[in-house]
C-alpha positions as CSV (number, residue, x, y, z in Angstrom):
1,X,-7.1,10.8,3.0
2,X,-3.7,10.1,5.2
3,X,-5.5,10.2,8.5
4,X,-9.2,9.2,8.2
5,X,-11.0,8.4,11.5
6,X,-11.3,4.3,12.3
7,X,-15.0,4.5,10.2
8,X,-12.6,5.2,7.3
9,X,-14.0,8.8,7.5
10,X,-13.2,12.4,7.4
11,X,-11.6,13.3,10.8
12,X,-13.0,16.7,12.6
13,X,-10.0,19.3,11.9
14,X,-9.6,20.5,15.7
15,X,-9.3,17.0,17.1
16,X,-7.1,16.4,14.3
17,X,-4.7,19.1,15.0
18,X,-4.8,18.3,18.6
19,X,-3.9,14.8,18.3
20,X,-1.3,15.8,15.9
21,X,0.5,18.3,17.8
22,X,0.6,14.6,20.7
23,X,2.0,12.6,17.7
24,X,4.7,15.3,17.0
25,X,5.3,15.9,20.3
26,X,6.0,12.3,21.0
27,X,8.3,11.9,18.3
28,X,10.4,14.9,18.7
29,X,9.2,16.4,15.4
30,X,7.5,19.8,16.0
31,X,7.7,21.6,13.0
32,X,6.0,18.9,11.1
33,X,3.1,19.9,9.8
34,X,0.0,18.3,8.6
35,X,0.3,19.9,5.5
36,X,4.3,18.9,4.8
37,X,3.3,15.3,5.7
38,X,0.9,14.9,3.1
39,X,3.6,16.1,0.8
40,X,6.0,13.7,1.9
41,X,3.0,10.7,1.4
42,X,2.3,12.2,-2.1
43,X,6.0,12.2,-2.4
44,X,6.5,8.6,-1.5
45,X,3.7,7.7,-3.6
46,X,4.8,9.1,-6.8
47,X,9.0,7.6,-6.2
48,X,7.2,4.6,-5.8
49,X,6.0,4.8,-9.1
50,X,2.3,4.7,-8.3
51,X,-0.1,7.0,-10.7
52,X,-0.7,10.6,-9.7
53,X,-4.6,9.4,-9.8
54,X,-4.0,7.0,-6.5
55,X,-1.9,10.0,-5.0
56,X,-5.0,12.1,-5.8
57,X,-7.3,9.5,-4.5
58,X,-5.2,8.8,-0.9
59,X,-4.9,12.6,-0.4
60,X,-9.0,13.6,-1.1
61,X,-8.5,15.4,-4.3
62,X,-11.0,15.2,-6.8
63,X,-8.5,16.8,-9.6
64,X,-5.0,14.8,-10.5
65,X,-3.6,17.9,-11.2
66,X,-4.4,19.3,-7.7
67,X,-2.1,16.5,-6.3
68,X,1.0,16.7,-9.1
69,X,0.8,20.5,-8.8
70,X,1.1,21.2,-5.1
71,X,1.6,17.9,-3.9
72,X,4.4,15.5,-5.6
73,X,7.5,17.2,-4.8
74,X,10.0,16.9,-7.4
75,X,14.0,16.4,-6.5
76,X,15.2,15.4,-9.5
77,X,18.7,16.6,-10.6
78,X,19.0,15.7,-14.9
79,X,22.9,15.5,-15.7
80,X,22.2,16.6,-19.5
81,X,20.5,19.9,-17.6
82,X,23.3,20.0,-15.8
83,X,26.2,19.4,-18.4
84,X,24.3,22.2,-21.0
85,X,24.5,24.8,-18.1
86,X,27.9,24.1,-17.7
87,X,28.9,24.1,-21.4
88,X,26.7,27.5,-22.0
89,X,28.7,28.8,-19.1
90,X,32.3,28.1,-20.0
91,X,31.2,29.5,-23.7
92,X,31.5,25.5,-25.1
């Protein structure tokens, strides 16, 4: 759960997207969604080095997998990947 309500609850989806669109409004940021911001969270979470279950857990998903599937956005670059394409390429 990113945004819960201050109970620590569920928040009703069409306040939520109305006081969303505020937030992004103040802040210059339009095209953020809801959706892209939990990614970024999940994200965060997992460079951080926290386990996929507490990504899983903040986000409301009952299934780890759910979270490391569509969730935790992966950016890294692996030189060795990188190094092999090359030799394959230039017939090494």
């Amino acid at each position: 759960m990113i945004f819960p309500s201050a109970a620590g609850t569920w928040r009703d989806p069409d306040n939520f997207n109305k006081q969303w669109r505020k937030v992004r409004e103040n802040l210059g940021v339009p095209d953020v969604t809801s959706h892209s911001f939990r990614k970024s969270v999940a994200t965060l979470i997992d460079d951080a080095g926290l386990s996929a279950r507490i990504g899983a857990d903040q986000l409301g998903h009952a299934k780890v997998s759910m979270t490391q599937d569509r969730y935790m956005l992966r950016r890294k670059v692996h030189a060795e990947v990188a190094a092999l394409l090359d030799r394959a390429i230039n017939d090494e």
